[in-house]
C-alpha positions as CSV (number, residue, x, y, z in Angstrom):
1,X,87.5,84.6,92.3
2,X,83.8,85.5,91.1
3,X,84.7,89.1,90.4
4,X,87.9,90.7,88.7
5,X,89.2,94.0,89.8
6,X,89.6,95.1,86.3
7,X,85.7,95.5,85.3
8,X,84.7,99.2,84.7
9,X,82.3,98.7,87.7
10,X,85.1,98.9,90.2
11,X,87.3,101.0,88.6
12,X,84.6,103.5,88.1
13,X,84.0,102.7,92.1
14,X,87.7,103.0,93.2
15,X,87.8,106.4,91.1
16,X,85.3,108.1,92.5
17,X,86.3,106.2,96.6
18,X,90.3,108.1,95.7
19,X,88.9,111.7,94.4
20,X,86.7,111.6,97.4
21,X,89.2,110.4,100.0
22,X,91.7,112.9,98.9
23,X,89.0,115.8,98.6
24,X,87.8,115.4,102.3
25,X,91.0,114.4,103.7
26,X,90.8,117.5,105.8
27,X,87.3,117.0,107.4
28,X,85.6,118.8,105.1
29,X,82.8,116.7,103.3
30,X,83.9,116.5,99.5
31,X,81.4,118.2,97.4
32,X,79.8,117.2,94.1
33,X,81.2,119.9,91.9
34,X,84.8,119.5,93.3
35,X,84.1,115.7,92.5
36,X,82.8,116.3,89.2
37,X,85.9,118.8,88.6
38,X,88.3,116.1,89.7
39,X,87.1,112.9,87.4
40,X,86.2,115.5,84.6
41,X,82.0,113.7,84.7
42,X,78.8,115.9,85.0
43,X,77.0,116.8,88.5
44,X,74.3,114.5,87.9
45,X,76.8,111.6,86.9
46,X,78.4,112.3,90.3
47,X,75.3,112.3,92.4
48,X,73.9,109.2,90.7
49,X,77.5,107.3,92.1
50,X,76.8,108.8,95.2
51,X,73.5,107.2,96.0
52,X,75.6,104.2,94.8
53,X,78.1,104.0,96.9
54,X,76.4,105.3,100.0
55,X,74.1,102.1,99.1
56,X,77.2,100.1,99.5
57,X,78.4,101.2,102.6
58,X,81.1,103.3,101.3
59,X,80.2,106.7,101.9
60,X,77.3,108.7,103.8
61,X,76.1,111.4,101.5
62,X,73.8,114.4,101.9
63,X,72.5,116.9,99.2
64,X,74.1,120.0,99.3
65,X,76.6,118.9,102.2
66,X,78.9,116.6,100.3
67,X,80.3,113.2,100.4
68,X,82.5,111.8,103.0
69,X,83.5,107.8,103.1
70,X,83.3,105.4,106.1
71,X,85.5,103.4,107.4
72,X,85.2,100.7,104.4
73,X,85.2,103.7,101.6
74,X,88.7,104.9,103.7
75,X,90.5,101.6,103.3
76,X,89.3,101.2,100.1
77,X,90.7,104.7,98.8
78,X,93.5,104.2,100.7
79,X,94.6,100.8,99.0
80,X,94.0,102.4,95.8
81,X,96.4,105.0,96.8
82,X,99.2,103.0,97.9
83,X,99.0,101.2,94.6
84,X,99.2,104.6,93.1
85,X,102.0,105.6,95.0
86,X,103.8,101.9,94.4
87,X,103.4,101.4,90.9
88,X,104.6,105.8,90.6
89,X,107.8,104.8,92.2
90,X,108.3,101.8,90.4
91,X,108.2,103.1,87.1
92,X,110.1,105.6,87.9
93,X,112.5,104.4,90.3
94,X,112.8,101.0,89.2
95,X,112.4,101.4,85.8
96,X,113.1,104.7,84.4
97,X,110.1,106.7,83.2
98,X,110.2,110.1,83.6
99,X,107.2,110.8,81.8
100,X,103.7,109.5,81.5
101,X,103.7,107.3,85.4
102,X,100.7,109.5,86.6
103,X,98.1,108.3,83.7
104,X,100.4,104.6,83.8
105,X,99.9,104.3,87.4
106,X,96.6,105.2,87.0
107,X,95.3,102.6,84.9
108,X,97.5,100.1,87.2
109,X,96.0,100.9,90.0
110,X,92.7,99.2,89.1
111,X,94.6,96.3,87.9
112,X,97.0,95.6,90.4
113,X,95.6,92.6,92.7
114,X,96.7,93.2,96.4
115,X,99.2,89.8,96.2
116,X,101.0,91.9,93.3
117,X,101.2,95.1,94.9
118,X,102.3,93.2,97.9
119,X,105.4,91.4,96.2
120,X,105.9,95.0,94.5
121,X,106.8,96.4,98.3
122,X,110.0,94.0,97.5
123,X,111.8,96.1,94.8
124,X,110.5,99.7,95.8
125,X,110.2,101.1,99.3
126,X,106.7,102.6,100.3
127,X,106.8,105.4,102.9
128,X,105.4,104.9,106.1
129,X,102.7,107.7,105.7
130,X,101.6,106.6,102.5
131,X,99.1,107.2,100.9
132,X,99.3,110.1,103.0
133,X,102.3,111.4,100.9
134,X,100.0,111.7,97.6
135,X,99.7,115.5,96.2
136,X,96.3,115.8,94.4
137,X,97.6,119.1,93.0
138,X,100.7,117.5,91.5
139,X,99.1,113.8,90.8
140,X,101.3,112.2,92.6
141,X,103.4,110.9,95.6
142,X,105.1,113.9,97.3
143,X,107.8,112.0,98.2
144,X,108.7,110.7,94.6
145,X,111.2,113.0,93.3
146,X,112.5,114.0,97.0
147,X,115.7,115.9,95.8
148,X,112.8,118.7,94.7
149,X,111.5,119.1,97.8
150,X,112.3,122.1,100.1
């Protein structure tokens, strides 16, 4: 293993590959300013990743249109996402927390190598439309506290 998943590099990456992925979700290309909104960086800032990641194959990106990610930049954002939504119901299904999982999971998510997340699947029960489930609006897996829902 050359590269560890924990370097600011990819998190920075994986970021930027989530935000996008849940911004254009609906087939509408993610814009800059949304993006910018979202990870709390400057328009420029965001741009600048943009030609990045569009370099690497993860996203096609036109000024003035928006972002929106290929097929690499989807499963990417997506595995990030079911981390998210793995290590949120851990914490605080199989452990407890009731406050503080959002920012927890999100620092996890970045850590977590595949082969743990996988052995996670053991002790907590992803749904099958995950990451699908994931609210932007309230940070976190719709389907986490489900005696709240409607």
């Amino acid at each position: 293993m050359s590269h560890h998943h924990g370097d600011h590099e990819s998190e920075s990456t994986e970021m930027y590959l989530k935000e996008i992925y849940l911004l254009s979700r609906d087939g509408d290309p993610a814009k800059t300013g949304d993006i910018a909104d979202r990870l709390g960086v400057s328009p420029p800032s965001v741009t600048q990743m943009l030609s990045r990641l569009q370099e690497q194959g993860l996203l096609e990106y036109e000024k003035r249109q928006g972002a929106h990610l290929t097929a690499d930049g989807t499963d990417r954002a997506r595995t990030v996402l079911e981390k998210h939504c793995l290590i949120e119901r851990f914490l605080v299904e199989g452990l407890g927390v009731e406050e503080g999982y959002h920012d927890e999971a999100c620092r996890l998510e970045h850590a977590l190598s595949d082969d743990v997340a996988q052995r996670l699947t053991r002790y907590v029960d992803l749904e099958p439309e995950c990451p699908d489930c994931y609210d932007p609006d309230a940070q976190r897996c719709s389907k986490l506290f489900p005696d709240e829902s409607d």
